[in-house]
C-alpha positions as CSV (number, residue, x, y, z in Angstrom):
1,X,0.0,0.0,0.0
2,X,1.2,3.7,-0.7
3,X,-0.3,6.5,0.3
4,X,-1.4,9.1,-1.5
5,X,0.4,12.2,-0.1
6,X,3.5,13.2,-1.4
7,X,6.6,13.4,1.1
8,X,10.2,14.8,1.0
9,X,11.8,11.5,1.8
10,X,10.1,7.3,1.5
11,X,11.7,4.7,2.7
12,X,10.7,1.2,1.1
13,X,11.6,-2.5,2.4
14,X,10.6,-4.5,-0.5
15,X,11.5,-8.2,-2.0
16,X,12.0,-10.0,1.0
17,X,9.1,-12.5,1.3
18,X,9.8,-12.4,-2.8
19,X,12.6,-14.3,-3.7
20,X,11.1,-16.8,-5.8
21,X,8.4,-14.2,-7.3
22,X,8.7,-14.4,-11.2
23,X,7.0,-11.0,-11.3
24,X,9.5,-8.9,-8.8
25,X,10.5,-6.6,-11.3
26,X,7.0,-5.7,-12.6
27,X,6.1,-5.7,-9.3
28,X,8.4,-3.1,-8.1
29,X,8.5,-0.8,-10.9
30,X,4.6,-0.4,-10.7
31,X,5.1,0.2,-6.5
32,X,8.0,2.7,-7.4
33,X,5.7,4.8,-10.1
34,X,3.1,5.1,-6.9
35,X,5.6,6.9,-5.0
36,X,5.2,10.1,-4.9
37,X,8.5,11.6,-3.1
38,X,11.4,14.0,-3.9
39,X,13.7,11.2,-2.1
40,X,13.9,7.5,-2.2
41,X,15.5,5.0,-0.5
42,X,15.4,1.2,-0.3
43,X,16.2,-1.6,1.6
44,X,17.2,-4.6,-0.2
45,X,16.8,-8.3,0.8
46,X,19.8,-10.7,1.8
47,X,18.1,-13.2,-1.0
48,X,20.2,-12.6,-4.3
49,X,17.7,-12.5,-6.6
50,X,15.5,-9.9,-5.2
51,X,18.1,-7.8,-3.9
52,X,18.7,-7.0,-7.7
53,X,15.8,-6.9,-8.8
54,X,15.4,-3.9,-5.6
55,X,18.8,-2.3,-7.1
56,X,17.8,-2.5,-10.5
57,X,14.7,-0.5,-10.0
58,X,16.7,2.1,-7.4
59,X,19.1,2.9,-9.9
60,X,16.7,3.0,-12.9
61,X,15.0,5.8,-10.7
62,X,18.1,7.5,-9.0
63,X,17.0,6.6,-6.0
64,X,19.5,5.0,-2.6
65,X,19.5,1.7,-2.0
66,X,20.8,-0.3,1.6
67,X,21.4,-3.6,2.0
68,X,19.3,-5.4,4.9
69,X,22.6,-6.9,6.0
70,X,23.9,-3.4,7.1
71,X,20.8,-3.3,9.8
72,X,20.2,-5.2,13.0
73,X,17.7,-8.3,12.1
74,X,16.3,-10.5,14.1
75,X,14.5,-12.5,11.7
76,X,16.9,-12.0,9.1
77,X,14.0,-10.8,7.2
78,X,13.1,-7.9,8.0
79,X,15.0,-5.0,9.8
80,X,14.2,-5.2,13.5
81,X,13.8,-1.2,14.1
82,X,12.5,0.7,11.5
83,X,13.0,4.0,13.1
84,X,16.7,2.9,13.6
85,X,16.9,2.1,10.4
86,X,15.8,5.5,9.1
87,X,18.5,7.3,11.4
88,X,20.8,5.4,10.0
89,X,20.2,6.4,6.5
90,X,19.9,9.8,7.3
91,X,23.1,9.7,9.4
92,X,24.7,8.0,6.2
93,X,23.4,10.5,3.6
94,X,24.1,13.3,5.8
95,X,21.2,14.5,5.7
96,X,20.7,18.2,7.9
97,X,16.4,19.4,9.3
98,X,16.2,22.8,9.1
99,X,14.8,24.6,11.7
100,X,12.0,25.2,9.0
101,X,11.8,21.5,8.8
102,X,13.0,21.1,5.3
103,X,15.9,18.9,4.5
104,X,19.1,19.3,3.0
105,X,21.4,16.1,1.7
106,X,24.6,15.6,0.0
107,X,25.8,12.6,-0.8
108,X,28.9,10.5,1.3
109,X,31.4,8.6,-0.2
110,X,32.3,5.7,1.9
C-alpha cells in the first residue's frame, strides 16, 4: 500500500518474502511509479535475486539503496527497528532538518 500524499523522503523494504516471485521486477516498478516523493530510499533483501531486482529498480529511478545486512535483524527478514533504520540512512546521507523543517542532503562517499 502507498499512500497518496507526497513526502520529502520514502523509505521502502521490499522483495523479502519475494525471492522466488517471477514477477519482482514488474512488481516493483509499478510500487516505485506510486511513490510520490522528492527522495527515495530502499532496503534490499539478503536473497540474491530480489536484492537486484530492488537495485535495479533504485538505480533506474536515482534513488538510494541499503542492503538489509547493514541493519540489526532478528529474523533475518526484515530490519528489526525501523526507526533505527531511518537514522541510520539519514546519518549516512548526511542528511541536515532545518529549523523550518526542510531537509538538505549531499551525498557520502564511503
Amino acid at each position: 500500500m502507498v499512500p497518496r500524499e507526497a513526502y520529502k523522503w520514502v523509505l521502502v523494504s521490499a522483495g523479502s518474502n519475494d525471492a522466488m516471485n517471477s514477477l519482482i521486477d514488474n512488481q516493483l516498478q509499478q510500487l516505485r511509479a506510486a511513490i510520490r516523493s522528492k527522495h527515495v530510499m530502499w532496503i534490499y533483501p539478503r536473497a540474491v535475486r530480489a536484492a537486484w531486482a530492488v537495485c535495479r529498480i533504485a538505480q533506474t529511478k536515482g534513488d538510494g539503496a541499503l542492503g538489509l545486512n547493514a541493519l540489526d535483524s532478528q529474523d533475518g527478514v526484515h530490519p528489526s527497528n525501523y526507526r533505527r533504520a531511518v537514522a541510520m540512512i539519514f546519518a549516512r546521507q548526511r542528511v541536515g532538518i532545518r529549523s523550518d523543517g526542510t531537509s538538505i542532503a549531499w551525498a557520502v562517499q564511503d
